[in-house]
C-alpha positions, -999 to +999 in steps of 0.1 A: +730+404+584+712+378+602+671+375+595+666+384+633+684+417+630+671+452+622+679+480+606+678+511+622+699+546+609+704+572+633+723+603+625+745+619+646+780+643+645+813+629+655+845+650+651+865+637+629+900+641+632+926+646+603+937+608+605+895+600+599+897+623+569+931+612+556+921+576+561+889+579+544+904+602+512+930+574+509+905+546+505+880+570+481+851+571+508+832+596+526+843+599+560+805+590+574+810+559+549+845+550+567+829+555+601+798+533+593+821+503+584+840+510+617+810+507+637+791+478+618+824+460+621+827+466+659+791+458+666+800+424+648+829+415+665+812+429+699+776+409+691+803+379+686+818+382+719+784+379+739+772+349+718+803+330+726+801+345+763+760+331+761+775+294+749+799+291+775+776+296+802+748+277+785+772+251+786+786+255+823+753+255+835+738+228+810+721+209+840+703+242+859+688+253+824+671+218+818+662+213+856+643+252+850+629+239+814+614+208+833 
């Protein structure tokens, strides 16, 4: 986790489907521990996404940004 990012918990009931449960009895976790890694790996690859989104139009619009920073 990066030092900018916080940690924040919120609970909250999903249904979880027999796949969910068999899923998570196959790999010896809770289902809530399954679903947490699904989530924290999705806001990863997600948080990725808009970074490299951010770069690319940092750097197709390199000359407006330092014309606005002058």
């Amino acid at each position: 986790m990066s030092p900018n990012t916080s940690t924040s918990t919120s609970a909250f009931t999903l249904p979880a489907g027999g796949a969910v449960a068999d899923l998570a009895d196959a790999r010896g976790v809770s289902v809530d521990e399954l679903v947490g890694e699904a989530v924290r790996r999705y806001v990863e690859v997600e948080a990725s996404r808009v970074r490299d989104e951010a770069l690319r139009l940092a750097g197709r619009h390199q000359v407006l940004l330092r014309r606005l920073g002058e």
